[in-house]
C-alpha positions as CSV (number, residue, x, y, z in Angstrom):
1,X,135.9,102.8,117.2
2,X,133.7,102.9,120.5
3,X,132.6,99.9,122.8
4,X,129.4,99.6,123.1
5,X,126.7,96.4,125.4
6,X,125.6,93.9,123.5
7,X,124.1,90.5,124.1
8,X,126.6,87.4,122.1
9,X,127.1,84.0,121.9
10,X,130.1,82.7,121.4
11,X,129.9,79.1,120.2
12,X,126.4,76.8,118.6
13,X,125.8,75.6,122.7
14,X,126.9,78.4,124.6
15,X,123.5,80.7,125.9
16,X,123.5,84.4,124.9
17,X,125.2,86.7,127.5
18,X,126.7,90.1,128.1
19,X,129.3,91.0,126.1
20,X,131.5,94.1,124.9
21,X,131.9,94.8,121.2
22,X,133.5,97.3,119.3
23,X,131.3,99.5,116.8
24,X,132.6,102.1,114.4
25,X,132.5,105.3,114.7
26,X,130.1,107.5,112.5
27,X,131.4,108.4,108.8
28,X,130.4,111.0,106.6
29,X,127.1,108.8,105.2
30,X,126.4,107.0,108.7
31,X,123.6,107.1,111.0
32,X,124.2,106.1,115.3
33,X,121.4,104.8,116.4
34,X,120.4,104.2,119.9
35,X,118.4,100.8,120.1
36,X,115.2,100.8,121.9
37,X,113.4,97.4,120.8
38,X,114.7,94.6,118.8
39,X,112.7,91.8,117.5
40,X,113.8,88.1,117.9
41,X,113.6,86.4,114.4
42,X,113.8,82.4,114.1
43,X,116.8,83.1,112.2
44,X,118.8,84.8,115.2
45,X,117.8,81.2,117.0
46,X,119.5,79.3,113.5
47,X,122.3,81.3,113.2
48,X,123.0,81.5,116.8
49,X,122.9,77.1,116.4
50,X,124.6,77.6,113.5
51,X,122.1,75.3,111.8
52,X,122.6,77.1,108.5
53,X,126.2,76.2,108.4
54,X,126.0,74.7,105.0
55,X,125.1,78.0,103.0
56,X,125.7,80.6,106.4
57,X,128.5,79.5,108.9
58,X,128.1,81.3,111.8
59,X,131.1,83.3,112.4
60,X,131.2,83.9,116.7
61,X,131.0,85.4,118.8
62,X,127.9,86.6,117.0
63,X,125.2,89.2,118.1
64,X,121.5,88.7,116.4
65,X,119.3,90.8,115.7
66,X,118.0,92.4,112.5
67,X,114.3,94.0,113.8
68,X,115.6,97.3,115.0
69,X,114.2,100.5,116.3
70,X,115.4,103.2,117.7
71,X,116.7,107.1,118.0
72,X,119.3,108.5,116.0
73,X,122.1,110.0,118.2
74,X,124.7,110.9,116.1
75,X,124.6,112.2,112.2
76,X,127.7,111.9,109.8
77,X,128.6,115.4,108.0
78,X,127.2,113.8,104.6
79,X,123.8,112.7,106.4
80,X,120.7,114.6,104.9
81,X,117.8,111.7,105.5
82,X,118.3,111.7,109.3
83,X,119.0,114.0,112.6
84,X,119.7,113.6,116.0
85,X,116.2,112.4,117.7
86,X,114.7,110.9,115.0
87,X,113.2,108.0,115.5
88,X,114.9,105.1,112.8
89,X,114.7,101.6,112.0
90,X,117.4,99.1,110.3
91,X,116.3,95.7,108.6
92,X,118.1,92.1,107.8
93,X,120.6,94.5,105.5
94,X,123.1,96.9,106.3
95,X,124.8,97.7,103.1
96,X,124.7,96.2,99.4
97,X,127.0,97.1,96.3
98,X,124.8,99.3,95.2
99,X,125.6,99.1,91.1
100,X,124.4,96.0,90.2
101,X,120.9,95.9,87.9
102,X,119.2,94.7,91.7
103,X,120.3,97.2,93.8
104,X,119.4,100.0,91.0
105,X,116.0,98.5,90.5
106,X,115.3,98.9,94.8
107,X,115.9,95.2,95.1
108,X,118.5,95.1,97.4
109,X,118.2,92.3,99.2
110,X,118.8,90.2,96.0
111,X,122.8,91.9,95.5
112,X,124.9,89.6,95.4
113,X,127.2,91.3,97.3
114,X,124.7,92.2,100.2
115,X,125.8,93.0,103.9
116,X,123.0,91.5,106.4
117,X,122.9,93.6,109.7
118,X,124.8,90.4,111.4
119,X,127.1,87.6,110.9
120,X,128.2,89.5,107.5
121,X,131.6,90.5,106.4
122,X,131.9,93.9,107.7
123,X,133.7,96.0,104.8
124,X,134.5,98.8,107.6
125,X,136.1,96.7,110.6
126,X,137.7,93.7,108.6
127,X,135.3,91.4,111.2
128,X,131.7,90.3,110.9
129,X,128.6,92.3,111.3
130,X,126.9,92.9,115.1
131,X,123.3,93.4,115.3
132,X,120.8,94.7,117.2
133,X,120.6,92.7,120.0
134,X,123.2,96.3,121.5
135,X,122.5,99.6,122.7
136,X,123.8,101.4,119.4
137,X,124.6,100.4,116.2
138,X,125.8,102.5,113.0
139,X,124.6,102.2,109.8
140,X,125.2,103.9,106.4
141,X,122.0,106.1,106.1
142,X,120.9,104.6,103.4
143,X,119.9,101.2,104.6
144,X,118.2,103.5,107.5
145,X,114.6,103.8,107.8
146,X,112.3,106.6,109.1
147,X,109.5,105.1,111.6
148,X,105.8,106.6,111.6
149,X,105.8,108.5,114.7
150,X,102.3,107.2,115.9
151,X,103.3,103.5,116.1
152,X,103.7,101.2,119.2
153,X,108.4,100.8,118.7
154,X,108.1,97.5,120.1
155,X,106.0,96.2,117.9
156,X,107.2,97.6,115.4
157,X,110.1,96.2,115.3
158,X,109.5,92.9,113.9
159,X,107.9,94.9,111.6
160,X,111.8,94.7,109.7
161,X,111.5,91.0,108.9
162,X,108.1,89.4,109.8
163,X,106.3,92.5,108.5
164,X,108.3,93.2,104.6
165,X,108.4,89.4,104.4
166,X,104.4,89.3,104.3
167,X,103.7,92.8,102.6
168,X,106.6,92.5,99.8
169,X,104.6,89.7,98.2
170,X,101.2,90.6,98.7
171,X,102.3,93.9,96.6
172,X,104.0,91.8,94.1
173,X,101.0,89.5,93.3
174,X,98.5,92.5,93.6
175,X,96.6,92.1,96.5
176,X,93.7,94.5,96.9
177,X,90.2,95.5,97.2
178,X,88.0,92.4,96.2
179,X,90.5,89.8,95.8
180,X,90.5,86.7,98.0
181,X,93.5,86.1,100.4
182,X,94.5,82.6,102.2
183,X,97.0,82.5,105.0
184,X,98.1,79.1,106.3
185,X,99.2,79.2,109.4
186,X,98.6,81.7,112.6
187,X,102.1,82.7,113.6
188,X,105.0,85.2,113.8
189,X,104.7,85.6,110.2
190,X,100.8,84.6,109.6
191,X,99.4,87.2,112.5
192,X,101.0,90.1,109.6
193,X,99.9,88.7,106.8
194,X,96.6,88.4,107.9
195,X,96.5,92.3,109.3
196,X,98.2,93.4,105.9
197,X,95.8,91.3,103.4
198,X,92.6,92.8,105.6
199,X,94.1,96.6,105.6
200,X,94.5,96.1,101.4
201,X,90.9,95.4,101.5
202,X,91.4,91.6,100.9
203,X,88.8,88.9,101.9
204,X,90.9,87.2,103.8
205,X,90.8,83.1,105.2
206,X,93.0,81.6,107.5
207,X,94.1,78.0,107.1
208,X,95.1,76.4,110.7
209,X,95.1,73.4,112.1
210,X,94.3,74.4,115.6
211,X,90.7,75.2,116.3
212,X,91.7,77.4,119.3
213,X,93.1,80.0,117.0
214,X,89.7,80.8,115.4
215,X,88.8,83.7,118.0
216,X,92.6,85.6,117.5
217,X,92.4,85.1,113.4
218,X,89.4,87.0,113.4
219,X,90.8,89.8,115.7
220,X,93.4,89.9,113.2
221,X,91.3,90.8,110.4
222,X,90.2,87.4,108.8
223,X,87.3,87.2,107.5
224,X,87.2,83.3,107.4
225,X,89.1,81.0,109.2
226,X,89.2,77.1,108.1
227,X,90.5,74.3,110.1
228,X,92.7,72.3,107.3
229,X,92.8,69.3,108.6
230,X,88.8,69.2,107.6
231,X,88.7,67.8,104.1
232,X,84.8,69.6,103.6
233,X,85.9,72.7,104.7
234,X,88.7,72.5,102.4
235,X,86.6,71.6,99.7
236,X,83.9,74.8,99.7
237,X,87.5,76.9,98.7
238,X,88.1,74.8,96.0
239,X,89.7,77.4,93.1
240,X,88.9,79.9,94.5
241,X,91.8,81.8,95.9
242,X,93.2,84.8,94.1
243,X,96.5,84.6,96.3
244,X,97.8,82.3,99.0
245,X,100.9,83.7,101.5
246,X,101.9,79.9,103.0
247,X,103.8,81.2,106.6
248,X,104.7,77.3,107.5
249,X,108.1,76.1,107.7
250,X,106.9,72.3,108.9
251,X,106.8,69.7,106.7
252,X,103.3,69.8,104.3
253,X,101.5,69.0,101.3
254,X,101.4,72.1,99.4
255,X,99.0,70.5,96.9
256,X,96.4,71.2,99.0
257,X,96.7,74.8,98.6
258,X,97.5,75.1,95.0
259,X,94.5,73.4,94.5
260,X,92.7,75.9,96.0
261,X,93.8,79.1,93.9
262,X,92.1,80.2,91.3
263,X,92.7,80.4,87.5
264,X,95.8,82.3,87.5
265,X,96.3,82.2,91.1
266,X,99.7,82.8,92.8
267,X,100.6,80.8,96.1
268,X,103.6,82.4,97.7
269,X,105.9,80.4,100.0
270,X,107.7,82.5,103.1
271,X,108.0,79.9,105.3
272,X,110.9,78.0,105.1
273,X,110.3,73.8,104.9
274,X,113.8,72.1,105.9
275,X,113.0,69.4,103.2
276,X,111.8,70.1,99.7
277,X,108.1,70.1,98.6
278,X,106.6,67.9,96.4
279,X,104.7,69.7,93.6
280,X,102.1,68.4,91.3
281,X,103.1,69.8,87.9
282,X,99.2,68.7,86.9
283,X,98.1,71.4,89.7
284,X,99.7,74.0,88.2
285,X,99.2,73.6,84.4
286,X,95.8,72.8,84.5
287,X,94.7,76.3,85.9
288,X,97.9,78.6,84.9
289,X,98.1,78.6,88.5
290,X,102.1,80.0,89.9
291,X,104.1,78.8,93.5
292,X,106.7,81.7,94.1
293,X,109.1,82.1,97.0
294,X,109.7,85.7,98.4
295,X,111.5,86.8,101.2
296,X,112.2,90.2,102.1
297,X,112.0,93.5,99.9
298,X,114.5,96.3,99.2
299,X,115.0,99.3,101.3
300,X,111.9,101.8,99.0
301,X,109.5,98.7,99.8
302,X,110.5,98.4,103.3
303,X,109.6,102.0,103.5
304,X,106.7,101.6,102.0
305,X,105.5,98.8,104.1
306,X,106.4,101.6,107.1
307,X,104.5,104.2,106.2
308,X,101.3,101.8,105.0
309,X,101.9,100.6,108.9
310,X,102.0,104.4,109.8
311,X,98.6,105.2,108.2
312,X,97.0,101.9,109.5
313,X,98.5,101.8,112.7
314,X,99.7,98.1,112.0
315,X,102.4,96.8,114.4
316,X,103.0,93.2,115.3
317,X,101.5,91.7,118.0
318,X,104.4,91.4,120.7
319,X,105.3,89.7,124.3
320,X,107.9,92.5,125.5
321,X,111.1,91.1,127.5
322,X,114.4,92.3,129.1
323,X,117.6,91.0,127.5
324,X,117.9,89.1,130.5
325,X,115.4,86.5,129.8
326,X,116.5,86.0,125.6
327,X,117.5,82.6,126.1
328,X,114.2,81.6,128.0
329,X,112.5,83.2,124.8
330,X,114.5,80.7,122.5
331,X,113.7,78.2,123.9
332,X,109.5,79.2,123.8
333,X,110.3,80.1,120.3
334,X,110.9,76.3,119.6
335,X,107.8,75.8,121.4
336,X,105.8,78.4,119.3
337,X,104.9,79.6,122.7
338,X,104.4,83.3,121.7
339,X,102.1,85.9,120.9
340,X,103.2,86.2,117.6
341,X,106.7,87.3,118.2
342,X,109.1,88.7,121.1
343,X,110.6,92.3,121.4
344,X,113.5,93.0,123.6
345,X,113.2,96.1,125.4
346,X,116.8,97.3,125.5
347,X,116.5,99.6,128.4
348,X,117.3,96.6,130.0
349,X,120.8,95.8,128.7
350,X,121.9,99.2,130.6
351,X,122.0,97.2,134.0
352,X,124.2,95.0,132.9
């Protein structure tokens, strides 16, 4: 074992501070990574509040984080994918069981017996799982990623939630050259749908309800945007849609957007509503039409999701900050008061 800085809270009201944890050292199939950037997630925020305590008590002190990029330091003898200086990135999971029909068909992050990257039993130490919100963390090298060397790291790193959590769908329903794409809503998940659906050679139309956002949704990539609070503007899309990504975790009537898909047409929910929807069963029998959840994808998609950000130089668009200032970004993150999502530079924990 080795201490290494990290940032923790340690009960639902306390802020984030420093904080010395205990890591393991490297085994024969683990990776040490250095951490450069990592992403702050509206999850970290939940779990941190332990408002998921119903399905995902917080165990604390905790240390969030699961958008991580940095440089491998230290190889395990059994290591083959990775070598000192590489650059690597880690996701929401850390480890899986490896032998059930999910984890054999890439789908990882639907094993039952998953290991997130924090607040998860940690099979090594006996505790929980610290994330990346540390200078270091080690991880078995095949929940490891290899990063395109030509992207921006801190905006890639929310590319290991926000970013899989968009493309894993769009590459489910088959989104490509000539089909029409919706996106409702313009945030930290929205902005990467949008630049994904317009690199796959989507039309692509975003649905807000803030006119301001016109000028950044076509900078994105949109093609379209449409305020949806205006019923006639609505109504020129009506079935029309090959695939909707919905991106809003508020409260809102979903029937809208089935009704805008086509025959056949698939609208994906990655938001995450605290109440339940209301569906119209007559909205999705009358045109064949589907509404699907997804959240992220395995570790082969993730990679693939990397390397289509490699050749397209996609990265999210980020407001860069020192660790110092993660509980003054919490509280903007309530406020959706960010440009689309924070990256802590973690050069900044070494002052501490």
């Amino acid at each position: 074992m080795y201490n290494a800085k990290a940032y923790s809270a340690a009960s639902p009201t306390s802020p984030l501070a420093s904080h010395t944890i205990t890591r393991r050292d490297p085994t024969a199939q683990d990776v040490q990574i250095e951490i450069l950037f990592c992403g702050i997630c509206h999850s970290d925020l939940h779990s941190v509040r332990n408002e998921w305590s119903e399905f995902m008590p917080t165990v604390y002190p905790i240390v969030p984080g699961h958008e991580i990029v940095g440089r491998v330091t230290k190889v395990g003898s059994a290591v083959t994918k990775f070598k000192p200086g590489d650059l690597a990135a880690v996701g929401c999971l850390v480890d899986s069981d490896r032998t059930c029909p999910e984890c054999r068909a890439g789908f990882e992050q639907f094993c039952p017996n998953l290991t997130l990257t924090f607040n998860s039993p940690d099979k090594h130490t006996g505790g929980v799982t610290y994330g990346g919100y540390s200078d270091s963390v080690v991880v078995d090298q095949r929940f490891v990623l290899r990063v395109p060397s030509n992207l921006n790291l801190a905006g890639t790193a929310p590319l290991l939630c926000a970013g899989i959590t968009t493309y894993s769908p769009m590459r489910h329903w088959g989104v490509t050259k000539g089909k029409k794409v919706g996106v409702v809503g313009l945030g930290g998940l929205g902005h990467m749908g949008v630049k994904f659906a317009h690199a796959l050679g989507a039309h692509v139309v975003v649905f807000t309800t803030s006119p301001q956002k016109k000028e950044d949704a076509l900078r994105l990539g949109a093609d379209e945007i449409v305020i949806s609070k205006n019923a006639d503007e609505m109504q020129k899309h009506n079935e029309s849609f090959d695939f909707i990504l919905d991106a809003v975790s508020a409260n809102h009537d979903i029937n809208t957007y089935i009704n805008l898909l086509r025959r056949d047409g698939n609208l994906t929910l990655v938001g995450a509503p605290a109440k339940p929807l209301a569906v119209s069963a007559f909205g999705l029998i009358m045109r064949r039409r589907s509404f699907s959840g997804s959240n992220i994808g395995g570790i082969p998609e993730t990679q693939e999701m990397l390397d289509f950000c490699g050749k397209h130089n996609i990265t999210a668009d980020v407001e860069v900050i020192p660790i110092q200032k993660v509980n003054e970004a919490y509280e903007r993150l309530l406020k959706s008061d960010v440009k689309y999502r924070f990256s802590i530079d973690m050069a900044s924990l070494k002052s501490e």
